[in-house]
GUVEX-255576 format. One line per field, with one value per residue (C-alpha): residue number from 0; x, y, z. Coordinates in pm, 1 decimal. Each point is the difference from the previous one (the first is absolute). Layout:
k: [NUM|...]
east: [X|...]
north: [Y|...]
up: [Z|...]
//
This chain:
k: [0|1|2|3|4|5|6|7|8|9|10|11|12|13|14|15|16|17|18|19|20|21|22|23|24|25|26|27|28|29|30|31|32|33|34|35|36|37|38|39|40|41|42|43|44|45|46|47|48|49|50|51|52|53|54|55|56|57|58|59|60|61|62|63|64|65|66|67|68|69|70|71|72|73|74|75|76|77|78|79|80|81|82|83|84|85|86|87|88|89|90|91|92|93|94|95|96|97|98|99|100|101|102|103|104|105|106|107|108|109|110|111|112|113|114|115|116|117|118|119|120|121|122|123|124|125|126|127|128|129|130|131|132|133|134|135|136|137|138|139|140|141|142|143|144|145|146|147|148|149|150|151|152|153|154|155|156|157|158|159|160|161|162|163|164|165|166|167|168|169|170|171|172|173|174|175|176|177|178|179|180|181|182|183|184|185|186|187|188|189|190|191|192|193|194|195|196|197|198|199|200|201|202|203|204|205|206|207|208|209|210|211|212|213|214|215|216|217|218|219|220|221|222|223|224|225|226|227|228|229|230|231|232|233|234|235|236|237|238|239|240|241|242|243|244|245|246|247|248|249|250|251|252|253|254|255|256|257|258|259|260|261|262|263|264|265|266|267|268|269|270|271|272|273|274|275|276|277|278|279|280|281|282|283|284|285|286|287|288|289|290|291|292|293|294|295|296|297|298|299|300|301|302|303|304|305|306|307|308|309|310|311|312|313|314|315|316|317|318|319|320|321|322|323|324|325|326|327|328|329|330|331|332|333|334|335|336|337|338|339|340|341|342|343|344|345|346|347|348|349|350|351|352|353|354|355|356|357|358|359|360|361|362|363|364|365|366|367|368|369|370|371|372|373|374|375|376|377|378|379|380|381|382|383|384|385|386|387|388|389|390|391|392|393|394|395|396|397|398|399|400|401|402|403|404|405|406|407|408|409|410|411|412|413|414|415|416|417|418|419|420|421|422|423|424|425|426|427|428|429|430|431|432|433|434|435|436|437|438|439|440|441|442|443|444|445|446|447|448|449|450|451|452|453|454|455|456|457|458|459|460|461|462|463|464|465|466|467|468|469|470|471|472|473|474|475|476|477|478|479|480|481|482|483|484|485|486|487|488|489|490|491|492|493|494|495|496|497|498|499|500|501|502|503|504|505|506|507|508|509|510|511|512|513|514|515|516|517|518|519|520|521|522|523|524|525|526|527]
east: [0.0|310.8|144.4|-312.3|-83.8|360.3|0.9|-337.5|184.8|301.3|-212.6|-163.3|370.7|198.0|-115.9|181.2|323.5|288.1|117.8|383.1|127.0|326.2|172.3|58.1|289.2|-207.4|98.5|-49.2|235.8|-195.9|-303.3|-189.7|-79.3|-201.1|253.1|113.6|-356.9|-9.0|214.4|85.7|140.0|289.6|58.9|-89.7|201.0|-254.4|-387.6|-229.3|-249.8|-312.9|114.8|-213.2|-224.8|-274.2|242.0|227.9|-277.8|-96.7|376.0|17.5|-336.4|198.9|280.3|-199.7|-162.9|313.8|138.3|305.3|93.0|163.8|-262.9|255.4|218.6|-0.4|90.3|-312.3|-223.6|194.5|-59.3|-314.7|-101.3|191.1|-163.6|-365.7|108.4|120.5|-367.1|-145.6|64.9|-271.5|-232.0|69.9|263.6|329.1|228.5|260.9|-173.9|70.2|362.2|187.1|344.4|280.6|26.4|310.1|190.7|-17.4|347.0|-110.6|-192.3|-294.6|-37.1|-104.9|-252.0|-122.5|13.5|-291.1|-211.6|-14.1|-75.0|-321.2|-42.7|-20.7|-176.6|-299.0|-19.2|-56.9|-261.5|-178.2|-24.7|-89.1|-260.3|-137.9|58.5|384.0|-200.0|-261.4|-317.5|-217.1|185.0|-40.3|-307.0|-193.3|-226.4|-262.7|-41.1|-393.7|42.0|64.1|182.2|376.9|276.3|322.9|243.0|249.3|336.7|-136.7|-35.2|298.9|185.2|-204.0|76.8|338.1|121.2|-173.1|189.5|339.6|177.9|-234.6|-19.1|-162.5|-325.2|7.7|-46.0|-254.1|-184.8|30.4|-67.7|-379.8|-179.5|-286.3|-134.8|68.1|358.8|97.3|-91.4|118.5|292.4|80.2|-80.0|190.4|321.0|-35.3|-64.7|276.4|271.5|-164.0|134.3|-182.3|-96.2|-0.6|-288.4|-125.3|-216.5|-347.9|-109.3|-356.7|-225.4|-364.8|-204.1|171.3|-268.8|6.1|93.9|36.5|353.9|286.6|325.3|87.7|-92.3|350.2|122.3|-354.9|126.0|346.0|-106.0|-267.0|285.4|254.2|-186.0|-163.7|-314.4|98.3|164.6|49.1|248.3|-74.4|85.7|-270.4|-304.6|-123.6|-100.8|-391.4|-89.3|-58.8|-134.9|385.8|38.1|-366.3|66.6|298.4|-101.3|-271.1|201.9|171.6|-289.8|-93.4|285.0|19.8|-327.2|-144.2|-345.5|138.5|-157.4|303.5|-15.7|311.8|-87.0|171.0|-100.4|157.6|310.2|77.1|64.2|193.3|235.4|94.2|340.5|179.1|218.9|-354.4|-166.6|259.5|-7.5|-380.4|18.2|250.9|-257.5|-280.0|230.9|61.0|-369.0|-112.5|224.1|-179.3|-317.1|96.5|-140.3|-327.5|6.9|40.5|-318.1|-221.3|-316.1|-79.3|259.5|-22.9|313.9|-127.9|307.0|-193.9|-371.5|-31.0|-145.8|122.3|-177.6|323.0|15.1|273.2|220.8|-175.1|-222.2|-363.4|-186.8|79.9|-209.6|68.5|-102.8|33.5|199.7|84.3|113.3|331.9|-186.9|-229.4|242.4|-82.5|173.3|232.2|-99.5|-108.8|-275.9|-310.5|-322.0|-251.1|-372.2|-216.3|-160.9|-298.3|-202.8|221.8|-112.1|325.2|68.6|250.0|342.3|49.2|310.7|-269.0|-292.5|229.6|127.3|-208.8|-363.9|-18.4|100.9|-210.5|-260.5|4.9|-38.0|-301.5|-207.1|-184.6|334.2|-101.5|-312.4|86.7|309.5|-254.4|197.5|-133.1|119.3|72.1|105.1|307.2|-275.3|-157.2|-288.5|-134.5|-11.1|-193.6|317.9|-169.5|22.8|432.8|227.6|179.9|307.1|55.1|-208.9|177.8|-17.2|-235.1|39.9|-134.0|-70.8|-148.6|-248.9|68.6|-65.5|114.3|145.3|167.8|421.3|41.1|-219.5|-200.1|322.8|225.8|308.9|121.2|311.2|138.8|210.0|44.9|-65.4|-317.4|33.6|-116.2|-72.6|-325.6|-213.2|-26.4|-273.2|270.4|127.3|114.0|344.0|85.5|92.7|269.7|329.4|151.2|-358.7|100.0|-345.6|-136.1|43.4|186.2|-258.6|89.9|-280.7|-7.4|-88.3|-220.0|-125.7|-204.7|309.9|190.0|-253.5|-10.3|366.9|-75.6|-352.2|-94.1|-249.3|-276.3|130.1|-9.8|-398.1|-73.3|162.0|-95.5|-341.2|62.4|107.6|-307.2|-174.7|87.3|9.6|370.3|139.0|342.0|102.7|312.1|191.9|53.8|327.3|220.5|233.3|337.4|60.1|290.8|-12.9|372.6|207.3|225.7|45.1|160.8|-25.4|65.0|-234.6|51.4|156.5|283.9|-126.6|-17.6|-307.6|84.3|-310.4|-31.3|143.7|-347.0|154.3|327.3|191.3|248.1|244.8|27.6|23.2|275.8|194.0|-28.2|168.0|217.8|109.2|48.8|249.4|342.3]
north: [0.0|201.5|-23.5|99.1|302.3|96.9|-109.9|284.4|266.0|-8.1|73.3|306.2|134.1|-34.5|337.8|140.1|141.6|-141.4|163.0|-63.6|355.5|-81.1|337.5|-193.3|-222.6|-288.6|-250.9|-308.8|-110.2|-210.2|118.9|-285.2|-156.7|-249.0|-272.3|16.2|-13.7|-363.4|-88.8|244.3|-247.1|-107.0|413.0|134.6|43.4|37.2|-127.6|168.3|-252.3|219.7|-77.9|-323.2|-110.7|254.5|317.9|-135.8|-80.2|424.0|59.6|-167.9|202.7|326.5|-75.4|-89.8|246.4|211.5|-194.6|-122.2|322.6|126.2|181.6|213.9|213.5|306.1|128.8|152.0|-247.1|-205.7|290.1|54.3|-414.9|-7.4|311.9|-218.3|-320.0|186.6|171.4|-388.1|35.1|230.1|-295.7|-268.0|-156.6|-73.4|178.0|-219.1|-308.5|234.2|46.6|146.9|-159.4|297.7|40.3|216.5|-122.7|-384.4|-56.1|-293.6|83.7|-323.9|118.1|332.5|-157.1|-237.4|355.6|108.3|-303.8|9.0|356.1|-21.7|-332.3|247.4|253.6|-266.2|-149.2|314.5|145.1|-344.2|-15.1|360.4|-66.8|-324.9|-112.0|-123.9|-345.2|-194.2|143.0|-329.4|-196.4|183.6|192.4|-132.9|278.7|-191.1|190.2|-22.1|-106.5|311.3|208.5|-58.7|190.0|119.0|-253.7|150.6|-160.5|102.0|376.5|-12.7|-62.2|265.7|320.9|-178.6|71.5|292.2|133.6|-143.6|344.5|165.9|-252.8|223.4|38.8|-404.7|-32.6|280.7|-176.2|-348.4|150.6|-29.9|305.4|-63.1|244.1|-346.6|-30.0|334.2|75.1|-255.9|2.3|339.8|-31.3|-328.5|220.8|179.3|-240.3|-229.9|268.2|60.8|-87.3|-349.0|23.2|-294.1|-92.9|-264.1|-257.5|47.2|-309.7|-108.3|87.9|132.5|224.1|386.5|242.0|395.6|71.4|-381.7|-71.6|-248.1|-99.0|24.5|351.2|155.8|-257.7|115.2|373.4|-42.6|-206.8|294.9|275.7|-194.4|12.5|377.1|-48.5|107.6|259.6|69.8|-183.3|-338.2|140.8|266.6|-207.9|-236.2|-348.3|23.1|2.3|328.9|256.5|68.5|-398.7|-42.3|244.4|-139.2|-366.8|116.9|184.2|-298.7|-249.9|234.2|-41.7|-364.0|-79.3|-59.4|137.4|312.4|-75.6|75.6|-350.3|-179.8|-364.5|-290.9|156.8|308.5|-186.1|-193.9|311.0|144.2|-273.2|-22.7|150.5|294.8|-248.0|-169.2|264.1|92.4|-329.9|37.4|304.4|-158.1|-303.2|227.3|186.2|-334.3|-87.8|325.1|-67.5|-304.8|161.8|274.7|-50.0|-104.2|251.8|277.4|-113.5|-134.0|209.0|-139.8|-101.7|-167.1|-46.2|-323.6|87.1|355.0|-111.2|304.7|59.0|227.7|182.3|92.5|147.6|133.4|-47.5|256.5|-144.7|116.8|-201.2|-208.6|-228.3|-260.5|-421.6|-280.2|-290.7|-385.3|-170.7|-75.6|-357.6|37.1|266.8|247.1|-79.4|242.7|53.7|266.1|-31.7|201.6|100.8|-57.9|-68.5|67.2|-224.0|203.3|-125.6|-269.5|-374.6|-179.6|-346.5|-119.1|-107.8|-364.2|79.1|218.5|-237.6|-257.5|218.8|270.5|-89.8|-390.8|10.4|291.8|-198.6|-329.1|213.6|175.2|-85.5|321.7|134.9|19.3|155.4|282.7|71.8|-48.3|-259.2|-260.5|-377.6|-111.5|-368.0|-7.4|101.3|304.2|-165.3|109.1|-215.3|1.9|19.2|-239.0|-265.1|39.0|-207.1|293.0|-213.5|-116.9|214.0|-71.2|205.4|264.1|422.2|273.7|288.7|327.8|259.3|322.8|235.6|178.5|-276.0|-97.1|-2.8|149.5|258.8|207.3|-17.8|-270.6|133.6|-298.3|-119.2|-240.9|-225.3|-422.4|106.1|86.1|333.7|331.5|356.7|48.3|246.4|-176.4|30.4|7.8|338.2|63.9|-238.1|300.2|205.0|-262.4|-41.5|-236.5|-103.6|-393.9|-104.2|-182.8|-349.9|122.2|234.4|393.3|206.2|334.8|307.8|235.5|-161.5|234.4|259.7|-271.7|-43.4|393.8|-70.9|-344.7|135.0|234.4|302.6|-175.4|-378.6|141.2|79.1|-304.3|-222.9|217.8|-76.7|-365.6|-56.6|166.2|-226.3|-304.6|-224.0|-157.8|50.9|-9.8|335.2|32.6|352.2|212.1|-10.2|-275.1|153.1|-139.1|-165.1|-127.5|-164.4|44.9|-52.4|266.0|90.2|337.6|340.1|314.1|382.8|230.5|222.7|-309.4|-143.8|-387.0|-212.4|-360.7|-236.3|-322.9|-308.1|-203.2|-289.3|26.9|13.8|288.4|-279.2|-234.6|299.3|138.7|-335.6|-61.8|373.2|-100.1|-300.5|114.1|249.0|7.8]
up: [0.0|108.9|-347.0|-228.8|213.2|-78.9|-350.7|-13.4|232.2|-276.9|-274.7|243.8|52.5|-293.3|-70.9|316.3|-42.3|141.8|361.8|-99.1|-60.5|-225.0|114.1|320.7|87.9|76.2|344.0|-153.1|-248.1|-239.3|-288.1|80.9|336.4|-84.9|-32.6|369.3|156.8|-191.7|257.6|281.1|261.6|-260.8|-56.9|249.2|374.8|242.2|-94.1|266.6|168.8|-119.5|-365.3|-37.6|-328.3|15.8|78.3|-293.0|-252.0|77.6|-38.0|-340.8|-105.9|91.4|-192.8|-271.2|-22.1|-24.6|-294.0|270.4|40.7|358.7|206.9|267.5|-209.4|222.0|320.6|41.2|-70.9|306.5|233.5|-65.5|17.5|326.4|162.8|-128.7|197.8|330.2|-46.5|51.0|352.5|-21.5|-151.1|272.6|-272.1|94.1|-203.7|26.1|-159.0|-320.1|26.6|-289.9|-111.6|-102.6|-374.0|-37.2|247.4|-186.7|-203.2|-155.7|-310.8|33.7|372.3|-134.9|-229.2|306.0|258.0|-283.9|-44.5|414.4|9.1|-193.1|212.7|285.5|-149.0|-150.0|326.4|189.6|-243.3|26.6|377.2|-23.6|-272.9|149.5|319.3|167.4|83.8|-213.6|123.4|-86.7|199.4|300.0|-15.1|-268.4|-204.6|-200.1|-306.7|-181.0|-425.6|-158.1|304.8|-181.6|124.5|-252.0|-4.3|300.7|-191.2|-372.8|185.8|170.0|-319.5|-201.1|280.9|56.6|-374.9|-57.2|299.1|6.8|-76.5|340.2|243.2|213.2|-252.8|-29.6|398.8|2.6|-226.6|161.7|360.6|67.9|-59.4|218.6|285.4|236.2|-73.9|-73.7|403.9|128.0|-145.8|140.9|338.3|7.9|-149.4|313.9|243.8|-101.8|116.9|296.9|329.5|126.3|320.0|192.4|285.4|253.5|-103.1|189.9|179.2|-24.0|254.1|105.4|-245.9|139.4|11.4|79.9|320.3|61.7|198.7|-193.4|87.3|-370.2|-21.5|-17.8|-264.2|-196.9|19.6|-72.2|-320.1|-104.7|67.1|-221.1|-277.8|69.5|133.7|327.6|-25.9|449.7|202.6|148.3|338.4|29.8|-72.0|312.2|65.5|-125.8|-378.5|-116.6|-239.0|-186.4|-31.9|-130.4|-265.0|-99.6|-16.9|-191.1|-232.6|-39.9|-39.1|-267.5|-200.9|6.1|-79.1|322.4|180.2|159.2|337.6|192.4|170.5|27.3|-80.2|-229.0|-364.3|120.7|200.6|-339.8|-178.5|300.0|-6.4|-340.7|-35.1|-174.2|-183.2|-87.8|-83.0|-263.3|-147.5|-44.9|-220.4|-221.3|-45.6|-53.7|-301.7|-157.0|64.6|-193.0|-307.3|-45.4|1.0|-207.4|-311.2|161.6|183.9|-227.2|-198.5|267.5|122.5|294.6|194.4|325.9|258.3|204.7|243.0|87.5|-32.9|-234.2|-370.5|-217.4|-343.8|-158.8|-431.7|-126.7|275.5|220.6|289.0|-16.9|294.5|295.5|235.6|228.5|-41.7|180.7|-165.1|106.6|325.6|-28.1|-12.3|-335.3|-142.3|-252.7|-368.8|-127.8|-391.0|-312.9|-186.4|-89.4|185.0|-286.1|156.4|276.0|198.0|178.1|300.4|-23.7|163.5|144.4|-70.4|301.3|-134.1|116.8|276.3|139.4|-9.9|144.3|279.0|68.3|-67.6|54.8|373.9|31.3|-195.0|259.7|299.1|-122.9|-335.2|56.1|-100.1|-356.5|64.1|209.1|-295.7|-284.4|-159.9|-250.0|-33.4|-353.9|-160.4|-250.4|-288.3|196.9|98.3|367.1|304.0|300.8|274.7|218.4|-280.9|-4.8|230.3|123.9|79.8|-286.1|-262.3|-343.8|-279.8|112.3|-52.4|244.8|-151.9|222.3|-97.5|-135.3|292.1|298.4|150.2|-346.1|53.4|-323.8|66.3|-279.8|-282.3|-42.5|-314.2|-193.6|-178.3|-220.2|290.7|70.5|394.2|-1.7|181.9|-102.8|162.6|205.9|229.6|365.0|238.3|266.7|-5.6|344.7|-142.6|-143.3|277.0|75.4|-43.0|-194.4|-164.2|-59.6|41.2|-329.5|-124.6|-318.9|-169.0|64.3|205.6|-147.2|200.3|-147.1|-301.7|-150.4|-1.1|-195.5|-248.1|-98.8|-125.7|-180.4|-185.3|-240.4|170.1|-228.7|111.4|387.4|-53.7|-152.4|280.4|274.1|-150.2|-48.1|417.6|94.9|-155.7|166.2|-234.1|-55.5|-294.5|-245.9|-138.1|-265.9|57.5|-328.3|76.4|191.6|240.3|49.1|364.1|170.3|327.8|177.6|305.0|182.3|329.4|-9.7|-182.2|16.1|2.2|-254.2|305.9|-10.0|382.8|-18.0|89.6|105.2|-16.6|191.1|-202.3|38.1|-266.1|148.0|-289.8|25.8|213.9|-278.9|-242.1|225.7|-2.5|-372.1|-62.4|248.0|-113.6|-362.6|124.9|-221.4]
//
């Protein structure tokens, strides 16, 4: 597949001019490359690990490309790619996992062709990871992607920006660098915070639930971790031994920006956050920076975009953000899937057939403890054809192939609008009768399906004025119905667990799936 897409990208850039400026005395020694990368380890000194099949099937598509001809013929081009891969730091990348060999300094004359072909190794690699991800995304945190919802081939791009750019590195990593709102912040405030000073505190033993004005013995260690980071700004030594009003404040500050309820009570959700580390805390930006690269593409066209991490939706076009509202998404039990795809109907005073891990968990225990069960939740019994059965006909221990389906209503889970989407998990978006969830914090409440807050608001973005009559009109009917929008809006369902405000402050968000440790270890163990 590798090879065709190349054989078509040729025929796009043969039209490009060559970035070999003949005026300059060239590094490498030889007009044509090509011959050496046949064979690099019986040329070439020093082979880097990172040099394996795929990286040298892209080098050989550069060269290509370039007729064989050197790439790093100028002093300034080498300043300017080595002032680019310092800037990775920046990015959560390592900059040394992109080492450059010395081309002048090389007396032998096929060591100064090899100190070129592992230049551009460098230079591919780095725009790739930029471009795409340091670490396979699918194999990690798997985005299911809907038929249709194809993203540009990261190495084909990488190539394309790579030789278009070879004589301005600096435009070729612009270009590669993700250009979303997401990344862009993040990446700031994460330039700043890695120089900081880390500050080192106590871990926080567990305990009973601290209240205001309640009395702890871990109260000092609980102000002299708020005043390390600056939410405290008064000495530990002039506050007493009862909770009070400064502390409050501060641990609410802090609940705030970690995703917690800000209800200034010190209890585990809160001391988990507490006790994650400086060191830790670093490491979790640099995950969430490698998480938004993979998104990037999806998320620069999605609509509606939901972080599962933050319990949050977002109406996003043309990069700019236009509406926010809260949801509740899965236990960490009946998790909600990470994919893209595209909300394209309406399903209006929607009925709700139970999924079968809920049936067999949820409503057949409930079920055998009290038949009226069904009743008093207006749901119907049906046989593997949809037929209905009287409930006090089924062996509720063992009741074989049947369905429960509930009435549309009030009492409905789905509520008055469920928003659906082409997925293999059988999820979608949907109002929720329980809307007191929403004033938590983290909302991990569903059995996979995401709760949306505010419905109707949504819909005003997703429909046409004329559309928003006609389904307004449509729910007050009653009657359940299917409704296809005018036009499909672009979804995408994603994972990360910290961001930062346009003002550059960072918001950390619990990790509900806890996947930032094994996203932490993979970066780490891919280290050079």
């Amino acid at each position: 597949m590798f090879k065709k897409r190349t054989l078509y990208l040729s025929a796009v850039l043969l039209t490009l001019p060559l970035v070999v400026n003949a005026d300059e005395a060239p590094f490498a020694t030889s007009a044509d490359l090509r011959p050496l990368l046949a064979d690099l380890t019986q040329h070439c000194s020093t082979i880097p690990a990172s040099l394996d099949e795929d990286a040298l099937r892209l080098l050989q598509a550069f060269y290509a490309q370039r007729d064989g001809q050197p790439a790093w013929q100028s002093g300034e081009q080498l300043l300017q790619l080595r002032e680019q891969l310092g800037q990775l730091a920046d990015d959560g990348l390592q900059p040394s996992e992109y080492e450059l060999p010395s081309l002048v300094a090389e007396s032998v004359a096929e060591q100064r062709d090899c100190a070129d072909l592992l230049t551009s190794h460098s230079y591919l690699q780095a725009l790739l990871h930029l471009r795409r991800g340091r670490l396979p995304a699918q194999s990690l945190e798997r985005l299911w992607q809907a038929p249709g919802q194809t993203n540009p081939d990261p190495q084909l791009a990488t190539l394309s920006l790579a030789l278009l750019n070879v004589r301005a590195p600096a435009a070729a990593f612009a270009s590669a660098r993700p250009a979303t709102v997401q990344y862009q912040r993040l990446r700031g405030a994460y330039a700043l915070h890695r120089l900081r000073t880390q500050y080192e505190w106590a871990t926080l033993p567990s305990g009973p639930l601290l209240k205001p004005q309640g009395h702890d013995s871990r109260l000092p260690a609980l102000r002299a971790r708020l005043i390390a980071q600056g939410y405290l700004p008064l000495n530990v030594q002039e506050l007493g031994s009862t909770y009070d009003a400064a502390t409050q404040t501060a641990l609410e500050n802090f609940q705030r920006e970690h995703g917690l309820n800000p209800d200034g009570i010190l209890g585990p959700a809160s001391l988990t956050e507490l006790n994650i580390s400086a060191p830790m805390r670093r490491e979790q930006l640099r995950a969430n920076l490698e998480r938004l690269r993979w998104l990037a593409d999806n998320m620069r066209e999605a609509e509606v975009l939901i972080n599962v991490a933050a319990g949050e939706l977002h109406v996003w076009r043309h990069n700019q953000l236009l509406w926010s509202t809260r949801t509740q998404v899965g236990r960490a039990e009946r998790q909600t899937p990470l994919l893209a795809s595209r909300i394209e109907r309406l399903t209006l005073n929607p009925t709700w057939t139970v999924p079968p891990t809920i049936l067999r968990e949820d409503k057949l225990p409930a079920i055998r403890d009290d038949i009226s069960y069904l009743e008093r939740h207006q749901i119907s019994v049906l046989d593997r054809n949809g037929n209905l059965l009287d409930p006090q006909t089924v062996d509720w221990h063992s009741p074989g192939a049947i369905r429960l389906r509930q009435a549309a209503g009030s009492q409905n889970p789905l509520g008055r609008v469920a928003m659906r989407f082409d997925n293999p998990f059988a999820v979608y978006l949907h109002d929720t009768p329980s809307q007191q969830l929403f004033s938590k914090a983290p909302r991990a409440f569903s059995s996979g399906c995401v709760r949306v807050e505010a419905v109707d608001t949504l819909l005003t973005w997703l429909l046409t004025p004329a559309e928003r009559v006609n389904v307004q009109a449509r729910i007050a009917s009653g009657d359940t119905q299917q409704y296809r929008l005018q036009h499909p809006a672009l979804l995408l369902i994603a994972y990360w667990t910290a961001e930062a405000t346009i003002d550059g402050d960072l918001r950390y968000y619990p990790d509900i799936y806890n996947r930032d440790t094994r996203l932490i270890q993979a970066l780490s163990q891919h280290a050079p």
